[in-house]
C-alpha positions, 0 to 999 in steps of 0.5 A: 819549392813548397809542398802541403799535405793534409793529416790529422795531428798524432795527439787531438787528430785535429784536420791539420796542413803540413806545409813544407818549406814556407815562411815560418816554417819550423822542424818542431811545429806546435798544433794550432788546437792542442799546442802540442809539438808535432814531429816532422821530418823537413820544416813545416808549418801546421795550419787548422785545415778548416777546408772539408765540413765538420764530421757530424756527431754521430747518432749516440753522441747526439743521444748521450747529450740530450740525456 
């Protein structure tokens, strides 16, 4: 049976879907965004989790790039 959760990824903290026991699934999945191998303990399959809105930049991020 296949199982999905969602965690940012260790390495760019990327929103990402663990999706266990799927087509494709591999016990060293590569991040979508950074290509960096994730470590897992049951064969997954990592897709970008484009399904909450972006975090909005915060106030002093927005300050630093008009300066």
């Amino acid at each position: 049976m296949a199982q999905a959760h969602f965690a940012p990824c260790p390495h760019c903290n990327s929103p990402l879907s663990y999706l266990e026991g799927v087509s494709g699934s591999s016990l060293t999945p590569k991040c979508p965004r950074c290509q960096a191998v994730v470590s897992v303990p049951r064969a997954t399959f990592l897709m970008a989790d484009n399904s909450r809105p972006a975090q909005k930049d915060s106030l002093e991020t927005v300050k630093l790039r008009s300066s």
